[in-house]
KEKE-975527 format. One record per residue (C-alpha): x, y, z; residue in three letters. Coordinates in steps of 0.1 Angstrom, whole numbers, plus 5000, padded with zeros to 4 digits. Example, Ala and Ser with C-alpha at 12.3 -4.5 7.8 and 13.67 -1.06 7.14 Angstrom:
512349555078Ala
513749895071Ser
This chain:
758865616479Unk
761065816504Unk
760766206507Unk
762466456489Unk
763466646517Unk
764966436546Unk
766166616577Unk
769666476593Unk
771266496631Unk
774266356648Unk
773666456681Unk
774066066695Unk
773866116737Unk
774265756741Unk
773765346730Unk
772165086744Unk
770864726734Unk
768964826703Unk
768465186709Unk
769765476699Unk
770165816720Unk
769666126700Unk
769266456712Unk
767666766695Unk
765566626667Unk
762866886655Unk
759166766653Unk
759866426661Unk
756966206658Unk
756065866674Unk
757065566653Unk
758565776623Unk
761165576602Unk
764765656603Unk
767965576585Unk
771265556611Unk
774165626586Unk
777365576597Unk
780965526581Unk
780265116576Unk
777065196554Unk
773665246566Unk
770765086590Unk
766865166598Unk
765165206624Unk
762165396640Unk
761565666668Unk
760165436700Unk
759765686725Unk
760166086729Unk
761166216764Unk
762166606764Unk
764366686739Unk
765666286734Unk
764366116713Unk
764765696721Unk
765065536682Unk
764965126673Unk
767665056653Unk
766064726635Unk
769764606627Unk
770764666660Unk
773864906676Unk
776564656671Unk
779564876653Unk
778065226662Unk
779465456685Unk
778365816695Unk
780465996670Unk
780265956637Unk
776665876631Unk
774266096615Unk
770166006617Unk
768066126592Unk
764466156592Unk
761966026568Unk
758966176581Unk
756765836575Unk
755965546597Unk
756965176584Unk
754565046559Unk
754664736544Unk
753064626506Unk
749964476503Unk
748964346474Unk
746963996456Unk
750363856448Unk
751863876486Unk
750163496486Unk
752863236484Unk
755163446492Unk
757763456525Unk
758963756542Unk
760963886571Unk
759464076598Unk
759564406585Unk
757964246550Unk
761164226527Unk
761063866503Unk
763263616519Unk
762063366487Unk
764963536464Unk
761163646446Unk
761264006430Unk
759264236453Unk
757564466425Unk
754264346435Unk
753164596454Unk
749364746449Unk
749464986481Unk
751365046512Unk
750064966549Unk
750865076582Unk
752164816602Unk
750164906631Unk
746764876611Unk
744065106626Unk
741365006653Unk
738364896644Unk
735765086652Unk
733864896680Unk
730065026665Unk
730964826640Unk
732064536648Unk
730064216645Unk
729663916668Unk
731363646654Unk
728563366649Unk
730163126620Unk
731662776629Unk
735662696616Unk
735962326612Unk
739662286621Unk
739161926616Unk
740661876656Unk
737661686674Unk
738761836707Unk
738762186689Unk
735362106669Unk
733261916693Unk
734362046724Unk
736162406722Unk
734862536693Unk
736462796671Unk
734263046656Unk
735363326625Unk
737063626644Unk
737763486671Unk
741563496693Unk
741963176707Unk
745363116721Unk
747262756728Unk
749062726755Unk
752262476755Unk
754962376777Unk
758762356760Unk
758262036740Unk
755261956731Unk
753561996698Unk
752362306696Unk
754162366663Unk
752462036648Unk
749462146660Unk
749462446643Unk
750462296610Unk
747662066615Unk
745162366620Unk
746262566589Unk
746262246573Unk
742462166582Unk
739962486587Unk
737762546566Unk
734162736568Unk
731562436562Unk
729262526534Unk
731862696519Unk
734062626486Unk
736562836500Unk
739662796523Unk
740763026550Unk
743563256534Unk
746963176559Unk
748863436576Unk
751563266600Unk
753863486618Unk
756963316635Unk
759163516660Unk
762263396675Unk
762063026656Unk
765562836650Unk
766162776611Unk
764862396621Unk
761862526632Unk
761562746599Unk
762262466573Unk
759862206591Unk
757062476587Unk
757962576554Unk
758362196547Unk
755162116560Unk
753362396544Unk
754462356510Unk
753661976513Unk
749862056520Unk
749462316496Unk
748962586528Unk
752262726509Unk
750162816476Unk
747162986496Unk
748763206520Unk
751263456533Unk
754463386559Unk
756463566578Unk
759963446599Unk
761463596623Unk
764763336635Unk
765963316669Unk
769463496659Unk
767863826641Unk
767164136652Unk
764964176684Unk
763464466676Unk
762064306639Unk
760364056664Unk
758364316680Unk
757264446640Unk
756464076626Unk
753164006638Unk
752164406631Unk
753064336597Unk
751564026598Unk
748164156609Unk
748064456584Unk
748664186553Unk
745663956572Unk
743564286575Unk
744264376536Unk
743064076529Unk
740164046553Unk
738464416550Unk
739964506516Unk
739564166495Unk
736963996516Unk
738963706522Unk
738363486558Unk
742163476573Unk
743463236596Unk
746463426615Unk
748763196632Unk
751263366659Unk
753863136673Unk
755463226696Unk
753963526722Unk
756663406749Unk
759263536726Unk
757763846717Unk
757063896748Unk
761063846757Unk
761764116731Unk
759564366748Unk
761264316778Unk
764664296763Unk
763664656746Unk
761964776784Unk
765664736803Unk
767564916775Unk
765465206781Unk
765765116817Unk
761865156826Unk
760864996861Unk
760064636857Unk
756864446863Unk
756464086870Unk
758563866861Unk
760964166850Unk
758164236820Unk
757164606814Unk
753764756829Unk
752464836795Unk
752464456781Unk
748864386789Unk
747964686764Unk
750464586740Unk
749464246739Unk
745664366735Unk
746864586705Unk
747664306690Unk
744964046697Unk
741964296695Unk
742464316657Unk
740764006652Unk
737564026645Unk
734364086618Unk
732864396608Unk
729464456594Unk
729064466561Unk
732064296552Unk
732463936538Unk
736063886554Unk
737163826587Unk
740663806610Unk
740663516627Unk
743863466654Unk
745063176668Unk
748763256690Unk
750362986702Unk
752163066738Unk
755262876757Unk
754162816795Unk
757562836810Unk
757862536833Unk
753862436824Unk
753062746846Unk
749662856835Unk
750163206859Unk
753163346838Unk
752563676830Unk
752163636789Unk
750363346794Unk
747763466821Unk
747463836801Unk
747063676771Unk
744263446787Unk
742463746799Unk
742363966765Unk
741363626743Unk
738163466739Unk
739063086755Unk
742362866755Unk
743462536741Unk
746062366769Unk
748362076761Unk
748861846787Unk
752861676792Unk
750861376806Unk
748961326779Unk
752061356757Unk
753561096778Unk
750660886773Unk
751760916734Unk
747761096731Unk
748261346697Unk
747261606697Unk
747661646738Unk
744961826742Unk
743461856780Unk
739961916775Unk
739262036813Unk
741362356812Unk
740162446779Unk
737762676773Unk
736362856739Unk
734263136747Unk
732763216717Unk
731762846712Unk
727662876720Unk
728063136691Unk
728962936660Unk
727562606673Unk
723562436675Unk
720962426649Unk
721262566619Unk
725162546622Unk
726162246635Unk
723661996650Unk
721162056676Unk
722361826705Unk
726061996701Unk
726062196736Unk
724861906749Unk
726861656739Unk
729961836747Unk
728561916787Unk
728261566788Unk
731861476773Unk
733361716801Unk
731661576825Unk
732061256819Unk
735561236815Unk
736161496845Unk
734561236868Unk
736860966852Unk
739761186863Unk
738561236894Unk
738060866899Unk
741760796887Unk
743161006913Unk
740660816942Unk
742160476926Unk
745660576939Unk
743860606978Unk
741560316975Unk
743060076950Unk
740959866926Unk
739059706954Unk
737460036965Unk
735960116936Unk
731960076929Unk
731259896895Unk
730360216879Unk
733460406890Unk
735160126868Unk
733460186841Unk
734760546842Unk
737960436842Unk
737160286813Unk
735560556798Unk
738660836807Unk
741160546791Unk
738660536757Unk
737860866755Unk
742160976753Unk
742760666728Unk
739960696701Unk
738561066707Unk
741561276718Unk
744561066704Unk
743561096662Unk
746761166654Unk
747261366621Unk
743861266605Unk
741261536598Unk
737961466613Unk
735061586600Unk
732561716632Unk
730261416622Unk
733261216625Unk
733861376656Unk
730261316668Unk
730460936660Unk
733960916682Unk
732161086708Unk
729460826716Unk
731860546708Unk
733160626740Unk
729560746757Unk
727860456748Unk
729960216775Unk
728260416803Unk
724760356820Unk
721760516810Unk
721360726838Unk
724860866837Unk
723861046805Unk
721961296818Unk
723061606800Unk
721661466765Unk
718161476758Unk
716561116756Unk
715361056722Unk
718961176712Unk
720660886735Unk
718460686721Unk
719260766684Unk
722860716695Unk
723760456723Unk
721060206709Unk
719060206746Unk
715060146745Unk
713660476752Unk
711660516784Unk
708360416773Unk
709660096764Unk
710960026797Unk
714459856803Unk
């Protein structure tokens, strides 16, 4: 409900990009709504920044069509909120929350900042519970765990969009009845893009149990920079209001990312690398540092962005700021992709810090740390024994370093390359030593004996070879 009383000024010093110049606006406040009016109707936007006596607004609709005269801002002395409310699920919104599913939107039960509010770090929780994303390099080797930020990283092309349909499709909390609650925030998507999520989503049921909101490549840039903030405040609703575990999905940073910047040389700030603004790092954190658990509460935010590696480069800014304020990465590999492996998931670069959290007895099995040291290892020496085959050839190679090669060709085709399936971690597990099991005994020495034993079929020691 807007205020009675609504202050208005015209003073327009100048235009540029998606900003608006105004000077003289009394008690301006950081991140107050506005309404531009001007003779061909009206636009909103929001106050960005406040140097002096100018005040630097978003226009959300953009400036196209305005010009310093002739334009009157006026005030609404609130920020932009967005409603919250049990029957936001199945529904799909733009980035500043408005229906984009021709729905009614008189479901409102509150209104919500868009920019949440911190959680207080005393009480925060550590997150200890497994996800089972049914992804046996995710469950088995990188594991997710509830509140945690773990990020994929993808180069133009591959699957990272299939991938995360396949994890929205799949997580679940074992032991438990019920299914992550969805958030999926999209920035900067083409309308293909759009339809084969909302296609996929709807053909899965994810559609029915969650919330979804679309930014496309030819809106406004500044609504990029507000759709994951109003995706976050629904997933926090839900999370520490409700009590409901929510899977956010954020695809993709690189574009929000190209917003900021776009926004950083209107207001012609000095440039950091790669021509992205100084502050990034922190506004990136903002945003990834509102996953999380807090004590006392059933629910949880659980994030997983998904971010383009420009030309595979691991070092681009967003993608090396974003591996420093998350808790681990998931990497997709174009030679695994060309190897037709799905998902392309390279193991060796991955990295889930939280995993020795949610993982071992009592949550998953005992021997899981173990069994995953040994999987890296294993196939990091069959890599490394594939790159000496180029120098040596065939005939260089000791009979063991075959079977490696053997082993790094197994382990891509039955446990990395399952396709769409859902595997269960047992099933994961039993993939696993399908591919251990062709290597000598004594190469298996990350995994306690009796459990090689159980597994690979060898006599234990005590009955000799």
């Amino acid at each position: 409900m807007k205020p009675l009383y609504r202050e208005g000024f015209s003073r327009v010093e100048g235009l540029g990009g998606p900003l608006l110049f105004v000077r003289g606006i009394s008690r301006p406040a950081y991140g107050e709504l506005v309404t531009v009016e001007y003779a061909g109707g009206v636009r909103s936007g929001q106050i960005l920044q406040i140097q002096g006596d100018i005040s630097v607004i978003q226009v959300f609709e953009g400036t196209m069509g305005l010009s310093r005269g002739g334009v009157t801002v006026w005030l609404e002395r609130d920020v932009l909120k967005i409603p919250v409310g049990e029957s936001l699920i199945g529904r799909v919104f733009d980035g500043r929350g408005a229906p984009l599913d021709g729905r009614p939107a008189d479901f409102a039960e509150d209104f919500l900042p868009v920019n949440g509010a911190p959680i207080n770090p005393v009480r925060r929780s550590s997150p200890d519970t497994f996800v089972e994303t049914g992804i046996s390099a995710l469950d088995l080797m990188n594991t997710l765990v509830r509140g945690q930020k773990l990020p994929v990283f993808s180069g133009a092309g591959l699957p990272a969009n299939e991938l995360a349909v396949q994890i929205v499709r799949g997580s679940r909390i074992p032991g438990s009845d019920e299914p992550f609650l969805v958030v999926f925030a999209a920035m900067g998507i083409t309308r293909r893009e759009a339809q084969y999520f909302l296609d996929s989503f709807r053909k899965s049921g994810a559609l029915r149990n969650g919330v979804f909101f679309l930014n496309l490549a030819g809106e406004s840039t500044v609504e990029r920079l507000l759709t994951p903030r109003a995706a976050l405040a629904a997933a926090e609703y839900f999370a520490f209001t409700k009590g409901y575990n929510v899977l956010v999905v954020m695809t993709d940073m690189l574009a929000y990312c190209d917003a900021l910047r776009e926004v950083g040389a209107a207001r012609e700030e000095i440039p950091g690398r790669r021509g992205y603004p100084g502050y990034m790092y922190s506004d990136l954190a903002e945003l990834y540092e509102r996953a999380g658990c807090i004590a006392g509460i059933p629910g949880s935010v659980t994030q997983i962005p998904i971010i383009t590696m420009p030309d595979d480069d691991m070092t681009h800014p967003v993608v090396d700021l974003s591996g420093y304020i998350t808790e681990g990465q998931i990497v997709l590999d174009r030679r695994l992709r060309e190897r037709g492996v799905y998902p392309p998931i390279d193991v060796l670069p991955c990295l889930s810090r939280l995993m020795n959290k949610g993982i071992g007895r009592g949550k998953t099995f005992p021997e899981h740390r173990a069994l995953a040291d040994q999987m890296y290892a294993s196939y990091a020496r069959a890599r490394e024994v594939e790159r000496m085959r180029l120098i040596v050839g065939d005939d260089g190679l000791s009979p063991v370093e075959r079977i490696y090669l053997e082993f790094g060709s197994l382990f891509e085709k039955r446990f990395l390359a399952q396709g769409q399936a859902r595997r269960s971690l047992a099933e994961s597990e039993k993939a696993a030593w399908e591919c251990l099991k062709i290597l000598p005994r004594e190469e298996l020495f990350k995994l306690p004996e009796v459990y090689v034993v159980e597994n690979a079929g060898y006599p234990s020691s005590e009955e000799g070879p």
